[in-house]
C-alpha positions as CSV (number, residue, x, y, z in Angstrom):
1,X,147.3,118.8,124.7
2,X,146.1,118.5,121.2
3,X,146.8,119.5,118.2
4,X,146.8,122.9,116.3
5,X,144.8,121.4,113.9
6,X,142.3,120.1,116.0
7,X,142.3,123.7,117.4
8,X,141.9,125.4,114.7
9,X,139.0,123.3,113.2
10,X,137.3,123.3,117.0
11,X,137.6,127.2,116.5
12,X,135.5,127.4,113.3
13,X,133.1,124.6,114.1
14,X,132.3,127.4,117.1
15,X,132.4,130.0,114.6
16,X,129.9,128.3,112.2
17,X,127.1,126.8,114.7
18,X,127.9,130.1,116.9
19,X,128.5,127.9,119.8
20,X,128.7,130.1,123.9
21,X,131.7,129.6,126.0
22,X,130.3,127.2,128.1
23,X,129.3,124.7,124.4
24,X,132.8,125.5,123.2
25,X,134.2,124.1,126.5
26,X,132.4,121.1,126.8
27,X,133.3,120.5,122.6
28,X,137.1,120.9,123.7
29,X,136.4,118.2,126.7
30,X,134.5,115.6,124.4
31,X,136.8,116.1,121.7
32,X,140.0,115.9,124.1
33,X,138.1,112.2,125.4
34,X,137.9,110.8,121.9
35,X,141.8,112.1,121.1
36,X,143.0,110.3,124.0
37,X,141.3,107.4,123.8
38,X,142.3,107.2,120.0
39,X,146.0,107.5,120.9
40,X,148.1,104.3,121.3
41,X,150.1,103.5,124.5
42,X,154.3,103.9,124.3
43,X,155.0,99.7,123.7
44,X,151.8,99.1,122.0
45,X,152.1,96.5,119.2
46,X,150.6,98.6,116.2
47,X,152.3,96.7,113.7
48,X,150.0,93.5,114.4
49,X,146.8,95.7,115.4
50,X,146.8,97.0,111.9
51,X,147.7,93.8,110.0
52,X,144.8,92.4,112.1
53,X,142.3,95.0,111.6
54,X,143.1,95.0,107.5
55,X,143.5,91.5,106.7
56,X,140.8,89.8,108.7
57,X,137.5,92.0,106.7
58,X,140.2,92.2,103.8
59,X,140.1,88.5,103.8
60,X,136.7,87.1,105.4
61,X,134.4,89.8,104.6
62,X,135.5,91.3,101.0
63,X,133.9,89.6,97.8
64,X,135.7,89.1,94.7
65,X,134.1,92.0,92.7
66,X,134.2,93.0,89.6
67,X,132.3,96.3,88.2
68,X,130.7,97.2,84.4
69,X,131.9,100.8,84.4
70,X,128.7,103.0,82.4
71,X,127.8,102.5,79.2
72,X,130.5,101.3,77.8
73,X,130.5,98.3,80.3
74,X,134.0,97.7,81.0
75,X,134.8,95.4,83.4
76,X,136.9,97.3,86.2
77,X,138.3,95.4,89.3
78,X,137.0,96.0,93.1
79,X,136.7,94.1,96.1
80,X,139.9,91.5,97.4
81,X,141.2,91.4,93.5
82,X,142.0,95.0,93.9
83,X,143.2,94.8,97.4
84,X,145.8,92.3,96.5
85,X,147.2,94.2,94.0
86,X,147.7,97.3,95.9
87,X,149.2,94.9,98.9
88,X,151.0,93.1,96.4
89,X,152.5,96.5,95.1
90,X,151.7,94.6,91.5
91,X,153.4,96.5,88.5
92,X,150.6,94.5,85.6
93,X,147.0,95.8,87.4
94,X,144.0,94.6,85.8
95,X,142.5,98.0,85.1
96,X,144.4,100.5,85.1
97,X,142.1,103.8,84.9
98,X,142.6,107.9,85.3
99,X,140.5,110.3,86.7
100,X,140.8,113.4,84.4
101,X,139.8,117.0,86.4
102,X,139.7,119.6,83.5
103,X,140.9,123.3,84.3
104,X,138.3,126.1,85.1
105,X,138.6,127.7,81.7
106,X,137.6,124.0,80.2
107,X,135.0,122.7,82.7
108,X,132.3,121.9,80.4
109,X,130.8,119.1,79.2
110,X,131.3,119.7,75.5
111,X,135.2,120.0,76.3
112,X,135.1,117.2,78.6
113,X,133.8,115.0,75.2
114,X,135.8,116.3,72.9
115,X,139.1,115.5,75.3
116,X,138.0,112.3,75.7
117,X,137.6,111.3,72.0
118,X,140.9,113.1,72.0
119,X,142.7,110.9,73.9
120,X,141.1,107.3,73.6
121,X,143.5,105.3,71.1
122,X,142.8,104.6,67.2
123,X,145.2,101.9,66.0
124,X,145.4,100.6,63.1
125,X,143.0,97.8,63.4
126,X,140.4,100.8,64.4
127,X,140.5,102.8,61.2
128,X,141.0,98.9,58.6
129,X,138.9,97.8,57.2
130,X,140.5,94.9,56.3
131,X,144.5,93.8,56.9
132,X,145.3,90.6,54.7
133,X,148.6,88.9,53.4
134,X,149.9,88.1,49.9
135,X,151.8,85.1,50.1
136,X,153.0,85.1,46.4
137,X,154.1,88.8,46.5
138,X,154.9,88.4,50.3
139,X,153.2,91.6,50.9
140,X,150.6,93.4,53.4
141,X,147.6,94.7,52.2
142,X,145.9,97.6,54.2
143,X,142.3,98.7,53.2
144,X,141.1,101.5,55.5
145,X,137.5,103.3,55.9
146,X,138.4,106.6,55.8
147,X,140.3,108.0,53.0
148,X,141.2,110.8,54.5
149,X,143.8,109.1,57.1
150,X,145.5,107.1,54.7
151,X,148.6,109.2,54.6
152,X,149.0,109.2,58.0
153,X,148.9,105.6,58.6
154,X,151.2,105.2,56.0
155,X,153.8,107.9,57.7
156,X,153.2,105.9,61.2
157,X,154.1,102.5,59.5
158,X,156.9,104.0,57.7
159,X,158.3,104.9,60.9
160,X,157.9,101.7,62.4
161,X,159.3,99.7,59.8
162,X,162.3,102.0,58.4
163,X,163.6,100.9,55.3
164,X,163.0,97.2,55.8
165,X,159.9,97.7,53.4
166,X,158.5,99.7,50.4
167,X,155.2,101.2,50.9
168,X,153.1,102.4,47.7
169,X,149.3,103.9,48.3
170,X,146.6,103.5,45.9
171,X,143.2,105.2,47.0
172,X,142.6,103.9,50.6
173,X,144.6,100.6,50.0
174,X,147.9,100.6,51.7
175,X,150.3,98.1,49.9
176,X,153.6,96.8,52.2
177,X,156.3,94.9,50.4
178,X,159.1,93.6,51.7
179,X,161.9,94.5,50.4
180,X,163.7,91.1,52.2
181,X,163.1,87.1,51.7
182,X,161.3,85.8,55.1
183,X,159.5,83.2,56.5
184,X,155.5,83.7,56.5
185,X,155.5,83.3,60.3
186,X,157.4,86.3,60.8
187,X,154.6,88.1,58.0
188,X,152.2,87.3,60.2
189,X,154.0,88.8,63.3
190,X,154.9,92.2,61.0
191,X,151.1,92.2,60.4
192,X,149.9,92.2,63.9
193,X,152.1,94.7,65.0
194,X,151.3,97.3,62.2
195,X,147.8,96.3,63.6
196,X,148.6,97.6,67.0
197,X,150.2,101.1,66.0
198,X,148.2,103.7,67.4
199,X,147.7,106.5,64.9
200,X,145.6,108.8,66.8
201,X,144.7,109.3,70.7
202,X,147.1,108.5,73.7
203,X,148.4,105.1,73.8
204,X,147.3,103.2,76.5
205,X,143.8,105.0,76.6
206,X,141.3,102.5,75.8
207,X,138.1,103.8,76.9
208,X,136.9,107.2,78.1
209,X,133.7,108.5,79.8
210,X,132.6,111.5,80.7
211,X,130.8,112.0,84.1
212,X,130.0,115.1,86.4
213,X,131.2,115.0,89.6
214,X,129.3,117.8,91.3
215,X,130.7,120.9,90.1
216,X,133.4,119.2,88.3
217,X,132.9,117.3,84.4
218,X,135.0,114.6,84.7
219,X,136.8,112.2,82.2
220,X,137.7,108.5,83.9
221,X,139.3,106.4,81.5
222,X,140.2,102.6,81.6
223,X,143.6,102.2,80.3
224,X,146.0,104.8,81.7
225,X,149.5,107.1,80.6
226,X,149.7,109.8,83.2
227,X,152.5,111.2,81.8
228,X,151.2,112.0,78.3
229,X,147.6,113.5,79.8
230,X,149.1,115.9,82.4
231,X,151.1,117.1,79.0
232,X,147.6,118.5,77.6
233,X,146.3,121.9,77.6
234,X,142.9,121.7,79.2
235,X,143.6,118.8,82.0
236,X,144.4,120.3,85.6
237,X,147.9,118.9,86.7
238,X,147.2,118.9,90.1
239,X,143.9,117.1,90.5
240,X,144.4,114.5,87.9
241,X,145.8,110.6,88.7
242,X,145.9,107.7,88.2
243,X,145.4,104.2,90.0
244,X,148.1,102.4,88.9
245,X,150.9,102.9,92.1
246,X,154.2,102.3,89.7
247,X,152.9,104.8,87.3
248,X,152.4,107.5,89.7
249,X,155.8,106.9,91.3
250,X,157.6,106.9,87.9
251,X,155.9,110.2,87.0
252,X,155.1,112.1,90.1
253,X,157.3,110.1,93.1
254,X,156.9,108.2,96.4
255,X,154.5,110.7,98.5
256,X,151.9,110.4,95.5
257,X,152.4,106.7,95.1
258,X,152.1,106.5,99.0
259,X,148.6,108.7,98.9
260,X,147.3,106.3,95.9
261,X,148.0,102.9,97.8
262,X,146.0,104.9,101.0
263,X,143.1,106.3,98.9
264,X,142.8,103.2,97.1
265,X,143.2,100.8,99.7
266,X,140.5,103.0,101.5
267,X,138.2,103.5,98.9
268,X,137.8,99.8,98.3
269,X,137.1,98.7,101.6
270,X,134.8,101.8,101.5
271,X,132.9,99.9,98.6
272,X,132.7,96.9,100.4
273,X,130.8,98.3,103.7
274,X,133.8,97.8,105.6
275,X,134.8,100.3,108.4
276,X,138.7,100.2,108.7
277,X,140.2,103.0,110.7
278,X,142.7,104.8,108.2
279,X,145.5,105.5,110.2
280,X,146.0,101.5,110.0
281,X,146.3,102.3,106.3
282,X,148.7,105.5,106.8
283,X,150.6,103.0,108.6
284,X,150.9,100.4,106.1
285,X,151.2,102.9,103.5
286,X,154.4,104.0,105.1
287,X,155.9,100.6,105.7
288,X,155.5,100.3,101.9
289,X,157.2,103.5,100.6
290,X,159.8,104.2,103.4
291,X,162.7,103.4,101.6
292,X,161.9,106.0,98.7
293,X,160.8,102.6,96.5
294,X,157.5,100.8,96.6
295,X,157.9,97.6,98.5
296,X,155.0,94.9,98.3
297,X,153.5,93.1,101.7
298,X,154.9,89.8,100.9
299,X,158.4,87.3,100.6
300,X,159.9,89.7,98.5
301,X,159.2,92.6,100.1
302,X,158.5,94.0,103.7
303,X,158.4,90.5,105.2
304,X,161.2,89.1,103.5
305,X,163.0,92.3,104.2
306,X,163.3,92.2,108.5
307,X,166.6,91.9,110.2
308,X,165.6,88.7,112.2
309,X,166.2,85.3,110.2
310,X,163.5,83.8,112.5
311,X,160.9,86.0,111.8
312,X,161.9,86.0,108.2
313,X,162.1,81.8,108.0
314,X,158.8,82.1,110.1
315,X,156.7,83.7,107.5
316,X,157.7,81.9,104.5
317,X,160.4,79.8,102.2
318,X,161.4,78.4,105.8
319,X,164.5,76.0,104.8
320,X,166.0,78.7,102.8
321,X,166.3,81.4,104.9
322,X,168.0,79.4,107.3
323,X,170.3,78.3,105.2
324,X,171.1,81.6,103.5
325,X,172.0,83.2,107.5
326,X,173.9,80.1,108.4
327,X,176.1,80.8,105.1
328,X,176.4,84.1,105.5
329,X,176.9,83.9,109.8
330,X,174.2,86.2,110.2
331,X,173.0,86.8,113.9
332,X,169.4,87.2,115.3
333,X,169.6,90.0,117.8
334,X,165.9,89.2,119.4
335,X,164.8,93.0,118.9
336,X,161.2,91.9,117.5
337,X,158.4,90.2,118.3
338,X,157.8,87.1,116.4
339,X,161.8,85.7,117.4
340,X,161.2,86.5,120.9
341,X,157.5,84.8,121.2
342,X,158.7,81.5,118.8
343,X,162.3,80.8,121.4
344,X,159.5,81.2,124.9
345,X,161.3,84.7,125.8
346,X,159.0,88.2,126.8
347,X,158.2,89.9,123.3
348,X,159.8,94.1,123.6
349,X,156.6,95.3,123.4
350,X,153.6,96.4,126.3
351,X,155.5,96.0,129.8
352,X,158.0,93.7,127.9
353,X,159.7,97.1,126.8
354,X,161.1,97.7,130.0
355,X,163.4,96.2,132.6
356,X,162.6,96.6,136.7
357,X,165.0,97.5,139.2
358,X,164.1,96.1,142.6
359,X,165.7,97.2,145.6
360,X,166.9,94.3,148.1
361,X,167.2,94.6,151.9
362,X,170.5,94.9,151.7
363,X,170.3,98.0,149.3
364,X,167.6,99.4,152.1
365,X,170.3,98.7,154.7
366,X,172.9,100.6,153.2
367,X,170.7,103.6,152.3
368,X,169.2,103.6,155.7
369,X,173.1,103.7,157.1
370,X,174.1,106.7,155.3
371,X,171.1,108.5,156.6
372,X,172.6,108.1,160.1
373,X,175.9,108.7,159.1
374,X,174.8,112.0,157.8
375,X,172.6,113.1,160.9
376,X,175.9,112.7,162.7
């Protein structure tokens, strides 16, 4: 009746508190109780059990938090923010962060800092120390700090800019001249975007501090580019992610963006005191990933997604969904619940799943007939 798993974890919790026969026994029979009762009946509506039992303390008893993250006191987003823009399946989040797990050989603190000055961004607006315009000579004037990375700014904005300009170095000034007439609105574009070139670090990156996590030092970053950390030497492939669901997909695929919108979704209800069963998660994480692509809890995705046109026009956008099935003849087959419920007719689901079979008299009759037939 249950599981292996439960078995085998029933069979070392007995190993470890060397529990008698008649202890194991009565741990099988408690544990059994609680498995059944936690099990849902064949017709039971779980769909609307878990949208209930997220979205009412999702809703009514989550805050709208936000969260200074150490030292550095970046502002990181918790509470109902956050859990609209997992269930929103938002592709922009707010704070995008990593956790970073470093391999054994790396595990160290000093490591741990000198990856994460490694890998925070330096633009170009980092290492100025002043960026100003010429007008007369239509020209961009770069002074940086450090002498020292003057010839690799200039190699980064040579890239950027091809041969569109001519770029002559004196000391630590950085002289760009156009080599073209234009107007001095499109200067002032050329010199913010030579400002945001990142010359050293991992773009994206723009924080990073280091934490120990009991055994484990830890880098968690705000800003994130999974792709380019899990390229690096000294970070562990396998433990490291990040929170942002569409990045995950992209770079490792839907069962790890599924576990992220679960662990997420978890953790922040976690934070906020609230006791949500996770399998209601599980179940919402798979609605949202099924299809092999992430699809958001909303009119343009799960619920704007279902076969019926009533339940579709009763969720949102009414008037148009109506209109789009009339125009395309589409037909509501009543195989849900909402349709059935909003026309007056018994919902498929609890004893509305199934159809009786009485038998009449005149069925009795007949069967009582062919008993006597046969005893003659």
């Amino acid at each position: 009746m249950l599981p292996k798993k439960i078995l085998d974890e029933i069979e070392s919790v007995s190993k470890e508190l060397k529990l008698d026969g008649k202890k194991k026994e009565k741990l099988i029979e408690e544990v059994k109780r609680v498995y059944l009762n936690s099990r849902f009946e064949p017709g039971e509506a779980i769909g609307i059990l878990a949208a209930q039992s997220i979205s009412e303390p999702a809703t009514q008893l989550t805050m709208r938090t936000y969260h200074l993250a150490g030292a550095a006191g970046i502002k990181v987003t918790f509470g109902l923010p956050r859990l609209v823009e997992i269930f929103d399946a938002k592709r922009n989040i707010e704070t995008p962060m990593m956790t970073i797990y470093l391999k054994k050989e790396y595990n160290t603190k000093e490591d741990a800092e000198k990856l994460a000055f490694k890998i925070v961004e330096k633009r170009v607006l980092d290492l100025a120390k002043s960026i100003s315009i010429d007008i007369g000579e239509k020209s961009i004037i770069l002074e940086l700090d450090d002498i020292r990375k003057v010839w690799k700014v200039e190699r980064v904005i040579s890239d950027f800019l091809s041969k569109k300009v001519e770029i002559k170095v004196r000391d630590n000034l950085i002289v760009i001249r156009l080599k073209e007439e234009i107007e001095f609105y499109e200067l002032q574009k050329m010199k913010e975007e030579i400002g945001n070139l990142v010359i050293e670090g991992i773009d994206g990156v723009r924080a990073a501090i280091v934490r120990k996590e009991g055994e484990n030092w830890i880098v968690q970053t705000v800003g994130s580019n999974l792709r380019e950390v899990l390229k690096l030497a000294e970070v562990d492939e396998f433990k490291t992610i990040s929170n942002d669901i569409y990045e995950v997909y992209e770079v490792l695929g839907i069962e790890a963006a599924r576990n992220v919108i679960i662990k997420e979704a978890y953790k922040t209800m976690q934070e906020q005191g609230l006791d949500v069963d996770i399998r209601y998660l599980l179940l919402l994480a798979d609605v949202m990933t099924w299809s092999g692509e992430i699809s958001s809890i909303g009119r343009y995705g799960v619920a704007g997604a279902k076969a019926s046109v009533l339940s579709r026009a009763a969720f949102e956008e009414t008037i148009k969904h109506l209109i789009r099935a009339s125009i395309k003849n589409e037909i509501d087959e009543f195989k849900g619940l909402f349709e059935n419920v909003m026309v007056g007719q018994p919902a498929p689901v609890g004893t509305g799943m199934f159809e009786l079979l009485i038998r009449g008299e005149e069925d009795e009759y007949r069967r009582d007939n062919k008993k006597s037939n046969k005893g003659e």
